[in-house]
C-alpha positions in Angstrom: 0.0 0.0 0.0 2.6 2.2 -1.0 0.1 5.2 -2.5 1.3 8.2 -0.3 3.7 9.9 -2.8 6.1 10.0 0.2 7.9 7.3 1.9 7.0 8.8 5.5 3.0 8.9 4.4 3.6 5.9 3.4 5.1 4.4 7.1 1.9 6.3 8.7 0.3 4.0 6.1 1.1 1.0 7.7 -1.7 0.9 9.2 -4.8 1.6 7.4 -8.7 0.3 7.1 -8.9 0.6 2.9 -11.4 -1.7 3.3 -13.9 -1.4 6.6 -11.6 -3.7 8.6 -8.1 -2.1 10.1 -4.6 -3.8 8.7 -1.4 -3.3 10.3 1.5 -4.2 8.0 3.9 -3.7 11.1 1.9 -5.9 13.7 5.3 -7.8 14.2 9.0 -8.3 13.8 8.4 -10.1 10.4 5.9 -7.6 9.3 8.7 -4.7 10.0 10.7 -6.7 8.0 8.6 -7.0 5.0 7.5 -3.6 4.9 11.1 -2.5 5.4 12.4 -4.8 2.3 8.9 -3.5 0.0 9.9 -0.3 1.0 13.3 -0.7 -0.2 14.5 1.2 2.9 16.9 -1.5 3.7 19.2 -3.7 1.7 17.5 -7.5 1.4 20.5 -9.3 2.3 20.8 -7.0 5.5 17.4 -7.6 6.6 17.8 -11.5 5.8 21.1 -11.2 8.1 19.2 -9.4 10.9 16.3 -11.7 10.7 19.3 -14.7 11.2 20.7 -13.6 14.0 17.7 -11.5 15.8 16.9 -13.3 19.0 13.3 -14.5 19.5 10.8 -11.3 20.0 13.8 -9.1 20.0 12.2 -7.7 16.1 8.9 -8.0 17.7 10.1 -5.1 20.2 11.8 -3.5 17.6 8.1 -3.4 15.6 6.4 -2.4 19.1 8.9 0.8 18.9 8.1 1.4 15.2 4.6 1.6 15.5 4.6 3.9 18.9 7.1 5.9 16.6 4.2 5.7 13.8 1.7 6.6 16.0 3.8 9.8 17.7 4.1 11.2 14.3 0.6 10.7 13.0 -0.2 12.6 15.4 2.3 15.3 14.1 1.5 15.2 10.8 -2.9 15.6 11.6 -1.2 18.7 13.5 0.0 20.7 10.9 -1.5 19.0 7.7 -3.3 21.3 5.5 -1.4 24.4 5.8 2.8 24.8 5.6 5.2 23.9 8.5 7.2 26.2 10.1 10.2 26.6 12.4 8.3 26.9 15.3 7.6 23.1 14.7 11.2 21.8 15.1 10.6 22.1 19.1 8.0 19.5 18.3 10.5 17.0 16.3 12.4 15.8 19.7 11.7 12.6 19.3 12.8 11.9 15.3 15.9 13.8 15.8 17.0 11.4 18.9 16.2 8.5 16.4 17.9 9.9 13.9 21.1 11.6 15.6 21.9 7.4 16.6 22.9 6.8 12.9 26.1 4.6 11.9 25.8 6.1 7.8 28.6 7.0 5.9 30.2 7.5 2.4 32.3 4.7 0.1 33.6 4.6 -3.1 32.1 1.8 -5.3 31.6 0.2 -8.4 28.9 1.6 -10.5 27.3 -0.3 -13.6 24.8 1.4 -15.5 23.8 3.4 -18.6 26.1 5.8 -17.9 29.1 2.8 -18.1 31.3 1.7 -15.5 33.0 3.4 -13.5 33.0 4.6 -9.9 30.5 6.2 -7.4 30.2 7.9 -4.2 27.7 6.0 -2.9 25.7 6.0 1.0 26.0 2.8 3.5 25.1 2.6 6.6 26.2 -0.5 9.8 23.1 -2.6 10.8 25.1 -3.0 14.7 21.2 -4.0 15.9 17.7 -5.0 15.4 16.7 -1.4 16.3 19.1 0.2 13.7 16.1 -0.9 11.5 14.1 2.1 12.8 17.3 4.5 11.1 15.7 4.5 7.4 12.3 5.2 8.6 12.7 7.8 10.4 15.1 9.3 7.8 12.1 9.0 5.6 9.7 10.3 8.0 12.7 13.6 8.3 12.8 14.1 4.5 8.9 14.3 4.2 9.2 16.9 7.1 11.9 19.1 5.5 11.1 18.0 1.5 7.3 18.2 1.5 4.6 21.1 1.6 2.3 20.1 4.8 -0.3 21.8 2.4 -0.2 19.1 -0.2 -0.8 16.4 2.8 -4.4 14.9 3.0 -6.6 12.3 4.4 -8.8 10.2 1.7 -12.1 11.1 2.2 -13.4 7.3 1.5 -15.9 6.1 4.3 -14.3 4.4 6.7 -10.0 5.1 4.7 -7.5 6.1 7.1 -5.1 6.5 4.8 -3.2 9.7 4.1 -1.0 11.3 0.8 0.8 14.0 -0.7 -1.5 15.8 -3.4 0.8 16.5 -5.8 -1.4 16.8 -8.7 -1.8 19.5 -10.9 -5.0 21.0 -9.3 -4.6 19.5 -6.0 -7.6 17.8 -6.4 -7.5 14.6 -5.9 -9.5 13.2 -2.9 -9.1 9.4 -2.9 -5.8 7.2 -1.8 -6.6 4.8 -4.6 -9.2 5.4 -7.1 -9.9 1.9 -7.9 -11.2 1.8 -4.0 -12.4 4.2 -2.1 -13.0 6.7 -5.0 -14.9 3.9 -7.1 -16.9 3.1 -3.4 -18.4 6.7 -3.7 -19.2 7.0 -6.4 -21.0 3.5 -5.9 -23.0 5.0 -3.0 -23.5 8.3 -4.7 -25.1 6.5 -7.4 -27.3 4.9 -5.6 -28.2 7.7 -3.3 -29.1 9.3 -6.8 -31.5 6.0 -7.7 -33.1 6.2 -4.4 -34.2 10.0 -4.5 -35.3 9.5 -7.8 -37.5 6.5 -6.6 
């Protein structure tokens, strides 16, 4: 369910009700996992390697501090969504710049094979020392939507019963719907027969 238009939309994503009954793609260790690898915020063979040698429930803990972490910053975001942040927000970002200020990341020169040819690259790595370095790309993510994006662009579907939330960044800023082929086709359903009935 990666329809945000922004990685950290997208984590706040994780858990959603598209349709009537809530899913959380975190719930666990194994779920942090696969979201982590689908959002390609972490190398598969690092995740395979952490999942080896992770001892039992210690990525279950690990996906309990992910979702408080999601929860802290939904609460941000419904803050100031709708109109653009501010300075006088940062004394509100405590808790993503003590996640993010615990970072191993750092520069190497690689290999690099591509269109351009071969040659060589300057490319970002980062250690994975522990299961809760895990939490270091999303809230890197959840950082670059906060300085990248315009809070005015960020909405809240309006489907029923959607939770889900997205950077507008269409033309008119109109669009109202995280998916279309969802919640947008659902209301139009229901107008539609709201329409049949009051002709009736």
């Amino acid at each position: 369910m990666f329809i945000a238009d922004s990685l950290g939309l997208d984590f706040l994503n994780s858990i959603a009700t598209p349709v009537d009954t809530p899913v959380d793609w975190i719930d666990d260790g194994d779920g942090l996992i696969d979201w982590l690898g689908q959002a390609k915020l972490v190398p598969p063979d690092e995740l395979d390697a952490m999942r080896a040698r992770a001892l039992p429930g210690e990525l279950d803990k690990v996906a309990d501090q992910a979702r408080a972490l999601r929860e802290w910053f939904r609460g941000f975001v419904r803050k100031h969504a709708g109109r653009p942040l501010t300075a006088n927000a940062l004394h509100e970002l405590g808790p993503l710049n003590s996640l993010l200020e615990r970072d191993e990341a750092f520069r190497q020169i690689v290999s690099r094979h591509g269109e351009s040819g071969e040659g060589l690259a300057l490319q970002r790595m980062r250690r994975w020392p522990s299961s809760g370095s895990l939490l270091l790309p999303i809230g890197e993510a959840m950082a670059k939507f906060v300085c990248e994006e315009d809070f005015s662009d960020v909405k809240a579907c309006e489907g029923h019963h959607c939770t889900m939330l997205f950077a507008d960044h269409t033309r008119r800023r109109a669009r109202r719907w995280c998916i279309m082929a969802v919640c947008g086709n659902r209301a139009k359903q229901a107008a539609h027969r709201s329409r049949l009935k009051s002709r009736q």
